[in-house]
DSSP file (Angstrom, degrees, kcal/mol; ACC not computed):
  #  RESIDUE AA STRUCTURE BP1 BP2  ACC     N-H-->O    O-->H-N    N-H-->O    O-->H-N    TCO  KAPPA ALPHA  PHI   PSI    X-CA   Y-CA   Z-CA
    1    1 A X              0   0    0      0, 0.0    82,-3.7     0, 0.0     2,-0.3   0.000 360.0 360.0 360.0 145.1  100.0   96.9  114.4
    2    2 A X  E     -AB  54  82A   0     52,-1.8    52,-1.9    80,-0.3     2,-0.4  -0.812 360.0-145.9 -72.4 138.9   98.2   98.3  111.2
    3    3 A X  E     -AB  53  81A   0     78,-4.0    78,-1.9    -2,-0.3     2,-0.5  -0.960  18.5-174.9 -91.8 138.9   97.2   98.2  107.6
    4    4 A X  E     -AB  52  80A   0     48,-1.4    48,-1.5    -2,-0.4     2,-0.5  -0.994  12.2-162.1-129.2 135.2   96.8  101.1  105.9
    5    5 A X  E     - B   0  79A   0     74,-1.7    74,-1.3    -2,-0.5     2,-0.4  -0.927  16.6-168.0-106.0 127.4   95.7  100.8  102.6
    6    6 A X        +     0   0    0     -2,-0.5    44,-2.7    44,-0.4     2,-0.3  -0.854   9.2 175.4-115.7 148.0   96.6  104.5  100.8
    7    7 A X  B     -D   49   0B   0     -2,-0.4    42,-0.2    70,-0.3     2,-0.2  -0.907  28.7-125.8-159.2 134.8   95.2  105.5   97.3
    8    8 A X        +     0   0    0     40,-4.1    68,-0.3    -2,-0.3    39,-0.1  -0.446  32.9 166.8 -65.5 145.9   95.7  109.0   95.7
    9    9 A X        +     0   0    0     66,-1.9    67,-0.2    -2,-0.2    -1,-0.1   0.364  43.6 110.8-135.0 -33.6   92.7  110.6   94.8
   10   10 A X        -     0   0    0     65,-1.8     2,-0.7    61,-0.1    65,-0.1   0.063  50.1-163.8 -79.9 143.6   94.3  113.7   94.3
   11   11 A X        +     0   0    0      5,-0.0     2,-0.2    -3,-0.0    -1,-0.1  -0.852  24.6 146.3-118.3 129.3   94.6  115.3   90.4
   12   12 A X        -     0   0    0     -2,-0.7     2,-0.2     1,-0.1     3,-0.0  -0.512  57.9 -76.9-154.2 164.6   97.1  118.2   89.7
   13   13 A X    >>  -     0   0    0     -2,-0.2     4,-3.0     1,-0.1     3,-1.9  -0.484  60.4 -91.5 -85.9 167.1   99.2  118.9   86.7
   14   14 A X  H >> S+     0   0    0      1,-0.3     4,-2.2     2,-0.2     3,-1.1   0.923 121.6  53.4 -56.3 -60.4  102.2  116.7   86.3
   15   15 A X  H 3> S+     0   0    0      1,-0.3     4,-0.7     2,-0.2    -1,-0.3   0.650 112.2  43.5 -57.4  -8.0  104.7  119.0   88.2
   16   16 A X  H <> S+     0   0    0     -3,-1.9     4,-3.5     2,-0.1     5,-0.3   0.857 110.4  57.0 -76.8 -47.4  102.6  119.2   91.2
   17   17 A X  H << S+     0   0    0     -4,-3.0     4,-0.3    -3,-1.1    -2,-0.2   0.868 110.5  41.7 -58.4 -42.9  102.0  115.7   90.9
   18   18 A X  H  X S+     0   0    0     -4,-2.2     4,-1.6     1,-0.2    -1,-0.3   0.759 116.9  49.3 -75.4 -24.8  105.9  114.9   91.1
   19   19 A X  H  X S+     0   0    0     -4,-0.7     4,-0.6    -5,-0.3    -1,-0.2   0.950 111.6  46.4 -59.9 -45.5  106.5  117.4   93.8
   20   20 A X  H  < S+     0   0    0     -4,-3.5     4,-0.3     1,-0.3    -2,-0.2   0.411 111.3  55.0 -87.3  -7.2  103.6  116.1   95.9
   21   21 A X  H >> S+     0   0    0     -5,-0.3     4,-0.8    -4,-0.3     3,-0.6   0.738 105.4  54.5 -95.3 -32.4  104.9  112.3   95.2
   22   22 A X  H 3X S+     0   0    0     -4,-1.6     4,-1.5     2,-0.2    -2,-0.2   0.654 105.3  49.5 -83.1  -9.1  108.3  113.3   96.6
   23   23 A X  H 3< S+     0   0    0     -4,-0.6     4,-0.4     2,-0.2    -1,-0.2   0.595 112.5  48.7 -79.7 -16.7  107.0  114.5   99.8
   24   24 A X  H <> S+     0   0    0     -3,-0.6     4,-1.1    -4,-0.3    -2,-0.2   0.338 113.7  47.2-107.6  -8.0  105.0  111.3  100.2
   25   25 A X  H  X S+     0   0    0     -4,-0.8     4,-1.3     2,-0.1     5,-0.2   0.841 107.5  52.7 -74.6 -51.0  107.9  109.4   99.5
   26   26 A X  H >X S+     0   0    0     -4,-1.5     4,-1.2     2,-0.2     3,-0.7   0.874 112.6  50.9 -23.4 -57.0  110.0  111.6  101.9
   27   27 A X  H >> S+     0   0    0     -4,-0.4     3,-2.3     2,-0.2     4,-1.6   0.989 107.0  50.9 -59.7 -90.5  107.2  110.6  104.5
   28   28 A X  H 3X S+     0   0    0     -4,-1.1     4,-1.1     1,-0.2     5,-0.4   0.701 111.9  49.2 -10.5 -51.1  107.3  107.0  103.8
   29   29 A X  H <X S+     0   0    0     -4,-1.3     4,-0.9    -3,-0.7    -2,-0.2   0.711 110.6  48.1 -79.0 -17.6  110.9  107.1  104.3
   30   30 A X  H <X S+     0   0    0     -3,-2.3     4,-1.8    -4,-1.2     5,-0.2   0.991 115.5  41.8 -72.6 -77.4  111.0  109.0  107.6
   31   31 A X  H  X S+     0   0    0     -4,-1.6     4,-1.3     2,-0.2     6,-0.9   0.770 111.7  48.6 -62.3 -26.7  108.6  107.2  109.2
   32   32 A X  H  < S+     0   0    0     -4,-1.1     3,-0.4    -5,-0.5    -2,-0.2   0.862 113.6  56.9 -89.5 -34.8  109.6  103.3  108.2
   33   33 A X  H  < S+     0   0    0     -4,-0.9    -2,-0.2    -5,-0.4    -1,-0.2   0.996 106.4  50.9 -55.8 -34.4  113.7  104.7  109.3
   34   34 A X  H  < S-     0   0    0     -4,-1.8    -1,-0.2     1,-0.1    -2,-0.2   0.747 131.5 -99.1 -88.9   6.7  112.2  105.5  112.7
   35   35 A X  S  < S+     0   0    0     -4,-1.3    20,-0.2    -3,-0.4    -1,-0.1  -0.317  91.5 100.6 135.3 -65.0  110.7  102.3  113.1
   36   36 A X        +     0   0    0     18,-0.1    19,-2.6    -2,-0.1     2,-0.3   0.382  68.7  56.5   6.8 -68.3  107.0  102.7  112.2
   37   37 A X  E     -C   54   0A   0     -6,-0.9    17,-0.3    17,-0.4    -2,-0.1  -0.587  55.4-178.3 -94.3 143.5  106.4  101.6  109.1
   38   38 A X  E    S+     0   0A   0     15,-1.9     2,-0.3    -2,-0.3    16,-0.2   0.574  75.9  18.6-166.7 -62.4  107.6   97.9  108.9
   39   39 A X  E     +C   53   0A   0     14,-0.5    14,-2.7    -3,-0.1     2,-0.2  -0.846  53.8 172.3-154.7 136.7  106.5   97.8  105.0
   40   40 A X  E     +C   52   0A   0     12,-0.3     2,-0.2    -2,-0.3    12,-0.2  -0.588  21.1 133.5-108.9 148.9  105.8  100.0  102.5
   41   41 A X  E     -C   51   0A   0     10,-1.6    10,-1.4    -2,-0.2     2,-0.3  -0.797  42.9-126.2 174.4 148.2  105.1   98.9   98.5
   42   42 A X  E     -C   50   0A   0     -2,-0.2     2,-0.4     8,-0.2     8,-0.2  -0.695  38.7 -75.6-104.4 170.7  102.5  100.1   96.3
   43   43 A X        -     0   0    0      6,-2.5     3,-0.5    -2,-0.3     6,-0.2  -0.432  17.2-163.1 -58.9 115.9  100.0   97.9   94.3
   44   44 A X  S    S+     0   0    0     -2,-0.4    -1,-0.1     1,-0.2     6,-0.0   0.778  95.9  43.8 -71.7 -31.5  100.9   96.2   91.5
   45   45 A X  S    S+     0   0    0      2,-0.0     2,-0.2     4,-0.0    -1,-0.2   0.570 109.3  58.4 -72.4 -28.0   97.0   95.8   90.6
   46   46 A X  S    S-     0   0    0     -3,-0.5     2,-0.4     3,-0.2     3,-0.2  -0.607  78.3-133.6 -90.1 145.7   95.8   99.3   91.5
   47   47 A X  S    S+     0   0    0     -2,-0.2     3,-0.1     1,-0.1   -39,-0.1  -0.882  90.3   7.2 -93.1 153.7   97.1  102.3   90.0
   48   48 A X  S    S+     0   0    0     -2,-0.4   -40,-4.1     1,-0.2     2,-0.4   0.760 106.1 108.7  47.3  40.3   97.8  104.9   92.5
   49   49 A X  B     +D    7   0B   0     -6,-0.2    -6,-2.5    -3,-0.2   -42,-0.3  -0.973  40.6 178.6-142.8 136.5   97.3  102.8   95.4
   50   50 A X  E     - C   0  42A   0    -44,-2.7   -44,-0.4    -2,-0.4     2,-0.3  -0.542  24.4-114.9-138.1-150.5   99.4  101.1   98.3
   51   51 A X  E     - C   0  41A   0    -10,-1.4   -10,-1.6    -2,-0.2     2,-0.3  -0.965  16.7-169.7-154.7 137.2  100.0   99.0  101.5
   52   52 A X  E     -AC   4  40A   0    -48,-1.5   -48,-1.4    -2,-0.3     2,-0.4  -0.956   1.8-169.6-104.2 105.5  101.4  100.2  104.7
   53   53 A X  E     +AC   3  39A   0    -14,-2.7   -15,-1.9    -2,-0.3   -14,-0.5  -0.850  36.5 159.5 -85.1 124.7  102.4   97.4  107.6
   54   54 A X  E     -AC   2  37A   0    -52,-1.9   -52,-1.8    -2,-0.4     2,-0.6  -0.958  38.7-144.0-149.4 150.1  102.9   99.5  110.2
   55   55 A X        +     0   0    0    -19,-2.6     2,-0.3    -2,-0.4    -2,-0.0  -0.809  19.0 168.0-116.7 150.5  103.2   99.9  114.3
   56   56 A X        -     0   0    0     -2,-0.6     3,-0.1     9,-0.0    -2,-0.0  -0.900  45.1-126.0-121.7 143.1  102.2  102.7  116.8
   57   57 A X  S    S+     0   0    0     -2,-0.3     2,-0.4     1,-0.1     3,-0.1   0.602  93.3   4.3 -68.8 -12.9  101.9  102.8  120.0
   58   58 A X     >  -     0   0    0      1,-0.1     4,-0.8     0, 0.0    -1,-0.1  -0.946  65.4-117.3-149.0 170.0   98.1  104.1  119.7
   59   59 A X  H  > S+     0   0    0     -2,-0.4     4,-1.7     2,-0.2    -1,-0.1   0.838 120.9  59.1 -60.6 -43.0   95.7  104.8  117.2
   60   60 A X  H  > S+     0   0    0      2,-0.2     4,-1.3     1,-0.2    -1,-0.1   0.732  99.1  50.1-107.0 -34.4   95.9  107.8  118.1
   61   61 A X  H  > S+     0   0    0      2,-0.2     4,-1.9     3,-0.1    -1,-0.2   0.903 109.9  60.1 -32.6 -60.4   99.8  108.2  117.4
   62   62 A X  H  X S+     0   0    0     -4,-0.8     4,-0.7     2,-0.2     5,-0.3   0.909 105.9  46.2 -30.9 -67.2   98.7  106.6  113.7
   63   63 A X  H  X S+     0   0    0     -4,-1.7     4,-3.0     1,-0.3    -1,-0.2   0.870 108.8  48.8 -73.8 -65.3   96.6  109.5  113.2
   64   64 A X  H >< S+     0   0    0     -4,-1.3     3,-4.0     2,-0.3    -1,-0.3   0.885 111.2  55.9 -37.2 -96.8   99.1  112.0  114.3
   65   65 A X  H 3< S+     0   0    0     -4,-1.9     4,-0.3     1,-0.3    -2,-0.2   0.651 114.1  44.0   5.9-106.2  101.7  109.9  111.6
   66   66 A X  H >< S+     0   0    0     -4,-0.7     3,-0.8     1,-0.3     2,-0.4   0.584  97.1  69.4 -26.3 -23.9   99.2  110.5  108.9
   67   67 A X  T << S+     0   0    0     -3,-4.0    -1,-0.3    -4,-3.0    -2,-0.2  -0.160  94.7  49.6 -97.4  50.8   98.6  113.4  109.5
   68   68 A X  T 3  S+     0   0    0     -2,-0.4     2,-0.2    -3,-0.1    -1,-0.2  -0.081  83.7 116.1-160.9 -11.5  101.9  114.8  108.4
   69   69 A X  S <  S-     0   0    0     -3,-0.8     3,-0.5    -4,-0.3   -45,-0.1  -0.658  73.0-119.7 -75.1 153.4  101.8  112.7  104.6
   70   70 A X  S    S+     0   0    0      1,-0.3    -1,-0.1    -2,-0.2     5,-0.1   0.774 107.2  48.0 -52.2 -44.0  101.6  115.1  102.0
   71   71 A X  S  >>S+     0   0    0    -51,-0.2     4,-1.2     2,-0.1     5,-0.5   0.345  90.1 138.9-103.9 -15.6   98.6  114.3  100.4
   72   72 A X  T  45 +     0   0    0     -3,-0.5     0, 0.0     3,-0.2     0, 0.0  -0.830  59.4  18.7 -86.9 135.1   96.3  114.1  103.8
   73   73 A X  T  45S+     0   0    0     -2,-0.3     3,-0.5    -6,-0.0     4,-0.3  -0.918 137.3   5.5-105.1 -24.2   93.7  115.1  104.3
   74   74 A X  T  45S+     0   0    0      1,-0.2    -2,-0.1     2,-0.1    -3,-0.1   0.779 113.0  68.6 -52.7 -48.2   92.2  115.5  100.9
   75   75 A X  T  <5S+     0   0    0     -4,-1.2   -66,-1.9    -5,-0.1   -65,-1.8   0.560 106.6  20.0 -80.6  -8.9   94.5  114.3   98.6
   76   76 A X      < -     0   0    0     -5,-0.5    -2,-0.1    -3,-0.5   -69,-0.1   0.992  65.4-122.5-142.3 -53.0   94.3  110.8   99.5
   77   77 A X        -     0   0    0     -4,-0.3   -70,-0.3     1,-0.1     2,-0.3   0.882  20.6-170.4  -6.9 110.6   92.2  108.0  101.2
   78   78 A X        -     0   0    0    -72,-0.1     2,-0.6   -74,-0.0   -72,-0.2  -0.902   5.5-172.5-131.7 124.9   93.5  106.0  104.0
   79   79 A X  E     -B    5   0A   0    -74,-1.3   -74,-1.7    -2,-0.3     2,-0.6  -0.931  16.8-167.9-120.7 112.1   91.5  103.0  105.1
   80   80 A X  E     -B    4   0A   0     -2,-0.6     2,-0.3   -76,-0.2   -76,-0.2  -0.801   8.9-174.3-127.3 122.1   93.3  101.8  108.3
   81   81 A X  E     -B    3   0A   0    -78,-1.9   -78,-4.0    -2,-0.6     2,-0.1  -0.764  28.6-116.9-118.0 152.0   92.6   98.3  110.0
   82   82 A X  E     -B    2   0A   0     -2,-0.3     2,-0.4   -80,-0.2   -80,-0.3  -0.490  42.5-170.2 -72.6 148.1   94.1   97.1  113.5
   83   83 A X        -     0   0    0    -82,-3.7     2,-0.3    -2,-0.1    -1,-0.0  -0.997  20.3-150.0-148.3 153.4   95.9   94.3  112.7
   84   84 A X        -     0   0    0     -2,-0.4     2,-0.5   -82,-0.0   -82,-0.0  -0.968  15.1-140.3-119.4 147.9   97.8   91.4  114.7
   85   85 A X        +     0   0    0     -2,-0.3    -2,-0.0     1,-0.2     0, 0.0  -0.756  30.1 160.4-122.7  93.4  100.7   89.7  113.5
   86   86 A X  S    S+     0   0    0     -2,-0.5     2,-0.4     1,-0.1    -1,-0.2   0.808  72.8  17.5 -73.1 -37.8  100.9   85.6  114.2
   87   87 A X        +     0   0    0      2,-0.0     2,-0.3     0, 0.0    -1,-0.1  -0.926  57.9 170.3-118.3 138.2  103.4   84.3  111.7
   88   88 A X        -     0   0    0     -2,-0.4     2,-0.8     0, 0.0    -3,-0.0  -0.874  37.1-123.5-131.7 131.8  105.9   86.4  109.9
   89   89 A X    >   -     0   0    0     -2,-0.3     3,-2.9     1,-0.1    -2,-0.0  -0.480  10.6-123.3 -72.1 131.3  108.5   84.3  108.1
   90   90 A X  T 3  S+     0   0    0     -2,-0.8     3,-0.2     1,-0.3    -1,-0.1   0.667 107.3  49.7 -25.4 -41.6  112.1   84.5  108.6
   91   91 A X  T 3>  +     0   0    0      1,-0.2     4,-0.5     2,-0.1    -1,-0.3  -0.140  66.3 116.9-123.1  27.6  112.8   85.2  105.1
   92   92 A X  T <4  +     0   0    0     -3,-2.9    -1,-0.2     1,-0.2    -2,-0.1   0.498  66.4  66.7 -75.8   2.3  110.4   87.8  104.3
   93   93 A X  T  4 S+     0   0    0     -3,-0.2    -1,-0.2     1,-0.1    -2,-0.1   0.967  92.6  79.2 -79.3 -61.1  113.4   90.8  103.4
   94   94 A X  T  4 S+     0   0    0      1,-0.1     2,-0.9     3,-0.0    -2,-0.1   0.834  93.2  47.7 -18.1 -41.3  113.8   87.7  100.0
   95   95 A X  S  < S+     0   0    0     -4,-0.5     2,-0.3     2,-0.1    -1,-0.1  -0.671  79.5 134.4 -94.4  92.7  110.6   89.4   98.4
   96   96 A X  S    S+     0   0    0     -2,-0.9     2,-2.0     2,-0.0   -55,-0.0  -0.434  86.7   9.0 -91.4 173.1  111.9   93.2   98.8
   97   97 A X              0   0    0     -2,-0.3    -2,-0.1     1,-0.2    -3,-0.0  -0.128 360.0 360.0 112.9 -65.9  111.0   94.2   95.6
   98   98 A X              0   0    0     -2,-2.0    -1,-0.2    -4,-0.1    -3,-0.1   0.211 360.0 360.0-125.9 360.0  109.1   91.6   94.2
């Protein structure tokens, strides 16, 4: 498993901006329906910034993954740490949302 911490770097005029946010939402959506992506939500503290939980079979898969969001390689900065997962609670879907 992974974290990927995403933040936008990139700056465009607003219609770019919305185009190039609906392709990275597309993206999101793609990947956490085929399994991938476990959860997505941006930061409530950050502007322009988010959290990926996500699984691969490789790093090297990941990479591959990213390398198909709109906004890589340039447009964004993606800081991505291996991650293991000991607890999850039963009733984590409760915070969708929130």
């Amino acid at each position: 498993m992974y974290v990927i911490d995403i933040k936008i770097t990139e700056q465009t005029n607003e219609t770019e901006a919305a185009e190039r946010l609906a392709q990275h939402r597309a993206w999101f959506k793609k990947y956490f329906e085929a399994g991938n992506f476990l959860v997505v939500g941006p930061y409530l503290d950050r502007k322009h910034a988010g959290m990926v939980l996500t699984q691969a079979e490789s790093r090297e898969a990941l990479d591959k993954i990213l390398a198909e969001d709109a906004y890589y390689p340039d447009g964004a900065e993606y800081a991505v740490s291996e991650y293991q997962a000991n607890l999850i609670a039963d009733n984590i879907t409760d915070y969708r949302g929130k």
